[in-house]
C-alpha positions in Angstrom: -9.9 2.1 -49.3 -9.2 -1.2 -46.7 -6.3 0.1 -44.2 -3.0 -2.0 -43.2 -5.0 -2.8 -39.9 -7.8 -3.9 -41.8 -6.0 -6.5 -43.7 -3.9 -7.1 -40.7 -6.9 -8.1 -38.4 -8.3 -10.6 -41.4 -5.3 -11.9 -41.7 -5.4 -12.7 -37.9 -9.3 -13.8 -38.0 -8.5 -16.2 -40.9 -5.1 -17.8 -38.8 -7.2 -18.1 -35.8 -10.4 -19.8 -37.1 -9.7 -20.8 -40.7 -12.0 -20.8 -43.6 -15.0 -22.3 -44.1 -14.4 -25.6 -45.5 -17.4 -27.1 -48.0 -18.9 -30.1 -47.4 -18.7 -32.5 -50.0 -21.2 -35.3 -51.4 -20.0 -37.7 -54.2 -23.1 -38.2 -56.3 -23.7 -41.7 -58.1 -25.6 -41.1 -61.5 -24.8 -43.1 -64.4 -24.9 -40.1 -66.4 -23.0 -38.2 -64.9 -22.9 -34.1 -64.5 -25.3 -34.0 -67.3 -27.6 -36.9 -65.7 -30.9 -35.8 -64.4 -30.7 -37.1 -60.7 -27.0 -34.9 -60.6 -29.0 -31.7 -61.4 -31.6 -32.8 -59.0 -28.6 -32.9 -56.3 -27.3 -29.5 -57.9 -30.8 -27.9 -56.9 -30.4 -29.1 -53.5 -26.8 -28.0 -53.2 -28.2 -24.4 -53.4 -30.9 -24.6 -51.8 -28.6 -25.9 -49.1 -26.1 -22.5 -49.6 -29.2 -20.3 -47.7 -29.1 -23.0 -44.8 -25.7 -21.9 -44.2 -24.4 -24.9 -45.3 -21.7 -24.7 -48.0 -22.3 -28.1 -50.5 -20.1 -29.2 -53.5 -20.8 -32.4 -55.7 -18.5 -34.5 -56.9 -20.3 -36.7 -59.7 -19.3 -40.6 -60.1 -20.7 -43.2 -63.0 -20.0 -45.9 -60.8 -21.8 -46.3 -58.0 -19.3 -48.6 -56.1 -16.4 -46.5 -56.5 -18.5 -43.6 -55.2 -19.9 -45.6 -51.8 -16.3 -46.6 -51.4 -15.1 -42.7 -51.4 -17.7 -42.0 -49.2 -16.5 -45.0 -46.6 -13.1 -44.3 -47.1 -13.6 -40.5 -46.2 -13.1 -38.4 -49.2 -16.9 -37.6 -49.2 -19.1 -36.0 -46.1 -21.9 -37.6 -48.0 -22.9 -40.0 -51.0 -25.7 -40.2 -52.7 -26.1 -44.1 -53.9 -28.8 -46.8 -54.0 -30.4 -47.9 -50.3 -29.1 -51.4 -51.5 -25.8 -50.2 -51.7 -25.6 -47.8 -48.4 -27.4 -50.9 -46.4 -24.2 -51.9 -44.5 -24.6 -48.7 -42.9 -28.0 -48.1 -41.6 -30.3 -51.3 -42.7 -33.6 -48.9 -41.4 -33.5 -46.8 -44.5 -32.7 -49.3 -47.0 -34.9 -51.3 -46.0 -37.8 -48.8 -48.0 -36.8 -50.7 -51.2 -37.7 -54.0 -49.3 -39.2 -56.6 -51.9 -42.8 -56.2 -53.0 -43.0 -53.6 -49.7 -43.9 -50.6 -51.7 -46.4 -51.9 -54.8 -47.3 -48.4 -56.0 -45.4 -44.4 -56.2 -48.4 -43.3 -54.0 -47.2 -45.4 -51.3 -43.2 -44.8 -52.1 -44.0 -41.3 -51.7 -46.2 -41.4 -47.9 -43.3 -43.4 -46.8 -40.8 -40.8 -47.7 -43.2 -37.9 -46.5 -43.5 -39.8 -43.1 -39.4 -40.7 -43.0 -39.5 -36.2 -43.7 -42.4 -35.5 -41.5 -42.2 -37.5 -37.9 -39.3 -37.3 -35.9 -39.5 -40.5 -34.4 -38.5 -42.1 -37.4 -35.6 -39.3 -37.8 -33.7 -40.9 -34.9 -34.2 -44.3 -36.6 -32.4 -42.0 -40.0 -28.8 -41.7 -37.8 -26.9 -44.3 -36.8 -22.9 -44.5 -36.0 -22.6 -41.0 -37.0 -24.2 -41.4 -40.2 -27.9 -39.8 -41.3 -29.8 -40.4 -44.3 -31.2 -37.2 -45.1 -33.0 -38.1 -48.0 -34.8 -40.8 -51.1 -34.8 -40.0 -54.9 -37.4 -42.6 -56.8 -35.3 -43.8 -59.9 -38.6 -46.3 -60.5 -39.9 -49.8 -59.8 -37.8 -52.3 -60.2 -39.4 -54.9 -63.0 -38.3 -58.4 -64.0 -36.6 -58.7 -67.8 -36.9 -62.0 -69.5 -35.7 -63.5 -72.7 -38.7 -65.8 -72.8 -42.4 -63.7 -72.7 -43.9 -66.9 -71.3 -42.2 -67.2 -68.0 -44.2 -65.1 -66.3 -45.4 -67.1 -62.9 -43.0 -68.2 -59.9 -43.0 -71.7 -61.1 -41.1 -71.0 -64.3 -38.5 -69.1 -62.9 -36.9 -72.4 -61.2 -33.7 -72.9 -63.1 -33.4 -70.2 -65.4 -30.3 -67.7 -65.2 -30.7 -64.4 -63.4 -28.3 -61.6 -62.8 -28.4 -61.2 -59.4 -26.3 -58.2 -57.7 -24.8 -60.3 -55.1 -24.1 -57.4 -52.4 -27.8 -57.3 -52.9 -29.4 -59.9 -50.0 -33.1 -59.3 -51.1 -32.3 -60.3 -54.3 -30.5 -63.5 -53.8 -32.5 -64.6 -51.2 -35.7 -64.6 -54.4 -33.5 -66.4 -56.4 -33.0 -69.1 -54.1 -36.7 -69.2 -53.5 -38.0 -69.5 -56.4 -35.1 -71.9 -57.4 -33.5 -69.7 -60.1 -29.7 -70.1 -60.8 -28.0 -66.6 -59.5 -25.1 -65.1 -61.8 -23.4 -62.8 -60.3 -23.7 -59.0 -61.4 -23.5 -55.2 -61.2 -25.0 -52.2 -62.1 -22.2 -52.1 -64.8 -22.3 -55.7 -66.2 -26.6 -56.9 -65.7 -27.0 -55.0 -69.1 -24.1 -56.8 -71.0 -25.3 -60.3 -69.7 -28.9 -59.7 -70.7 -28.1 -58.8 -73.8 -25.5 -61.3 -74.8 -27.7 -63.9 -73.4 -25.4 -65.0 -70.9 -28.4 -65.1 -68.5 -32.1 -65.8 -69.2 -33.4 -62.8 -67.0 -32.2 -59.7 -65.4 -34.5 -56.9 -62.9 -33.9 -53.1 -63.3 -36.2 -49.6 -63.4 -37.2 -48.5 -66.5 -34.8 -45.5 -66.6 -31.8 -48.3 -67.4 -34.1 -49.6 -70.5 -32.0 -46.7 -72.8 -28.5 -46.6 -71.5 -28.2 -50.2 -71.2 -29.7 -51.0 -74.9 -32.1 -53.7 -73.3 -34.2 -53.9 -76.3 -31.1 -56.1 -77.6 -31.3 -59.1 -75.1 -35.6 -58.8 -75.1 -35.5 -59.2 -78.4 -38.7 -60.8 -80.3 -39.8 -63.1 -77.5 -38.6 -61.2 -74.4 -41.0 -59.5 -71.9 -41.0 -56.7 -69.2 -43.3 -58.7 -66.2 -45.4 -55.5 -65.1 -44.8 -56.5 -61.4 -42.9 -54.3 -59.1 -40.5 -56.4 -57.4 -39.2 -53.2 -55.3 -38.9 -49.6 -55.4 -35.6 -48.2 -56.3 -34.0 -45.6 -54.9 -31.3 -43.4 -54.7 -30.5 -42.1 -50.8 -28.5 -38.9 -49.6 -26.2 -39.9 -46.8 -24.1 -37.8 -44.6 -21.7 -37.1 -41.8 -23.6 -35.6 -39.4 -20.5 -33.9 -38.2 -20.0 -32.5 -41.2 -23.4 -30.0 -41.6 -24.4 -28.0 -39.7 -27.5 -29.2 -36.5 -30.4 -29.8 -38.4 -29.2 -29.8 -41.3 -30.9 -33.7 -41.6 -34.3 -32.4 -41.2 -34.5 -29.6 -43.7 -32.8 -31.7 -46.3 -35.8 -34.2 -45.9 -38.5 -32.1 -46.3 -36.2 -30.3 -49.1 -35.7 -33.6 -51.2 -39.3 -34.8 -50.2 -40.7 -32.0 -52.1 -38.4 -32.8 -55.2 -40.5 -35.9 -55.5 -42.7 -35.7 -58.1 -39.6 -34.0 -60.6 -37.8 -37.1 -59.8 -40.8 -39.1 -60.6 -41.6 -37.8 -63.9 -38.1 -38.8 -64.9 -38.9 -42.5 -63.9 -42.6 -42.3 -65.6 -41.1 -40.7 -69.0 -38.6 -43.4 -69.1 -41.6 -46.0 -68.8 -43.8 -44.5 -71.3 -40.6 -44.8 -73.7 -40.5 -48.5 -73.4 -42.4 -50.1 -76.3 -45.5 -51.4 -75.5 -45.1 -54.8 -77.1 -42.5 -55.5 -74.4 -44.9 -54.9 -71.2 -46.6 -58.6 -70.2 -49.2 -58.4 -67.9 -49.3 -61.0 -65.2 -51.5 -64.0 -65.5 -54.9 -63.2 -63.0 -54.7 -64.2 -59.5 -50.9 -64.7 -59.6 -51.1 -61.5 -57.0 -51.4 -63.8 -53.9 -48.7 -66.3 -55.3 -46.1 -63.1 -55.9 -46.9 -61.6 -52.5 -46.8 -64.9 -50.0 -43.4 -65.2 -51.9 -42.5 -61.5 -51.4 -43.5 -61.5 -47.8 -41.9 -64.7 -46.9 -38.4 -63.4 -48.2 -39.1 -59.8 -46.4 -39.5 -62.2 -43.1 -36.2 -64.5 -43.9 -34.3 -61.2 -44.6 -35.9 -59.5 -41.1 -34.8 -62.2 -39.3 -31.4 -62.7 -40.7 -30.6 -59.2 -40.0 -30.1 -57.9 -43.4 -33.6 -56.3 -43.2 -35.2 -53.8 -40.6 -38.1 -54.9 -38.4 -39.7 -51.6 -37.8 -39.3 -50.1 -41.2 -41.4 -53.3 -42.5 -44.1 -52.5 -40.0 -43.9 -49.3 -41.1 -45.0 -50.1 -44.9 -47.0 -52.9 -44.0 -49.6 -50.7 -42.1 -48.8 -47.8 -45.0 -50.4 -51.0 -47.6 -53.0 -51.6 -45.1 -54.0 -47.9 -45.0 -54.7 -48.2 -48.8 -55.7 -51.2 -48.7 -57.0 -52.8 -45.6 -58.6 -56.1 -47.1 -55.0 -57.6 -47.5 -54.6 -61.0 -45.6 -51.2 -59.4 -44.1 -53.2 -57.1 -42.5 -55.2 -59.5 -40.4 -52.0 -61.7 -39.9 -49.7 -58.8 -38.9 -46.5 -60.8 -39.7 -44.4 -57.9 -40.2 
């Protein structure tokens, strides 16, 4: 049985140095508590606990309202698409760069070397703020009402919901001489479907909650191009976790790849074939001059990271070293 000077002296310890206090992350998944990428988080949250770091999640359906949370200071961390978290650190967003990442093999060596080398660690922190971590939610493919616009040419004038916080994505607009509509995460489904634009770009795993199949239609088409890898990234205040906490969680989350994966792949597989459209041979060249030319506009506006794109460049070289960028060394 505890004495009256056992109580009284943790009664004193708890005045003097408090409680611990756990850290939270507001989690963006448009499911939910019950989505998948929320019990992916809920796995790392644990995993976490033996780390001595004490985690709670606080789940958001919208991802804004979430990032904005997180800025304003009722989150130590948010987990939220690179596009979204750009403002903050452009070196890590910049992995969902347009046409950088044309496969999940070379996704996942970029997050493996972002996990591995510690030189690109310090590039993970900036004003106090450290991305300690990438989710795959799937390549990001080109919806169209029309099945037959399938080259860069036929793009000029037709409608596309364009997330407008999104630079990378209005900048191929312009390009290609598209007309942008304005859109979110929340409204590119309802426009697509209604008709109010004639295309829209999202990964597969928004084909089901956003009822896509309505605004595709009989003549609509899913281009089987990646136009960029999408991802959701874990960001933190370092202040907030314990030292090195940044490190484990990247080689923790890094591991979780593949089960993140396998949710993007099922989601593809789910899609009815009928909808895929393969691109037209030797369009590749045309689609990557045009992807590489926006990656440079965007690298030298600012909005995109300079050694992050070397980065991927020399990962696409690795796999493939026959690439004309790989001669010109652009990036």
């Amino acid at each position: 049985m505890k004495t009256l000077l056992h109580w009284a002296l943790l009664l004193t310890a708890t005045c003097l140095f408090g409680t611990a206090r756990a850290a939270t992350i507001c989690v963006y998944d448009p499911a939910g508590k019950s989505g998948d990428y929320y019990r992916i988080l809920s796995d790392f949250a644990l995993e976490a606990s033996g780390w001595g770091a004490s985690v709670d999640l606080k789940a958001y359906t919208d991802e804004e309202t979430a990032a904005k949370d997180y800025e304003a200071g009722q989150c130590d961390g948010v987990v939220a698409t690179g596009v979204r978290l750009q403002r903050f650190n452009r070196f890590p967003s910049t992995i969902e760069g347009i046409g950088a990442l044309p496969s999940y093999d070379l996704l996942k060596q970029t997050i493996d070397s972002l996990a591995k080398y510690e030189s690109a660690a310090k590039r993970l922190s900036k004003d106090g703020h450290e991305t300690i971590g990438f989710i795959p939610v799937g390549a990001v493919y080109l919806l169209v009402r029309d099945r037959k616009v399938d080259t860069v040419g036929e793009l000029a004038g037709k409608r596309i919901a364009t997330m407008d916080y999104d630079k990378a994505s209005v900048a191929m607009v312009d390009r290609v001489g598209a007309i942008m509509v304005p859109a979110d995460l929340g409204s590119i489904g309802p426009k697509f479907n209604n008709g109010d634009v004639d295309a829209c770009y999202v990964s597969a795993p928004a084909y089901q909650p956003f009822e896509l199949w309505r605004g595709l239609g009989e003549t609509g088409g899913i281009l089987r191009l990646p136009l960029a890898q999408a991802t959701l990234q874990v960001m933190i205040r370092k202040s907030a976790f314990p030292d090195g906490f940044g490190a484990k969680a990247r080689k923790d989350l890094a591991g979780r790849f593949n089960s993140a994966l396998s949710i993007v792949q099922k989601a593809e597989k789910e899609i009815p074939a009928k909808y895929w459209v393969d691109m037209p041979a030797g369009s590749g060249p045309e689609f990557d001059e045009l992807f590489q030319n926006v990656r440079i506009q965007l690298r030298d506006s600012g909005a995109y990271d300079g050694q992050m794109l070397t980065a991927m460049r020399k990962i696409r070289c690795g796999q493939d070293p026959a690439r004309p960028e790989c001669a010109e060394k652009k990036e």
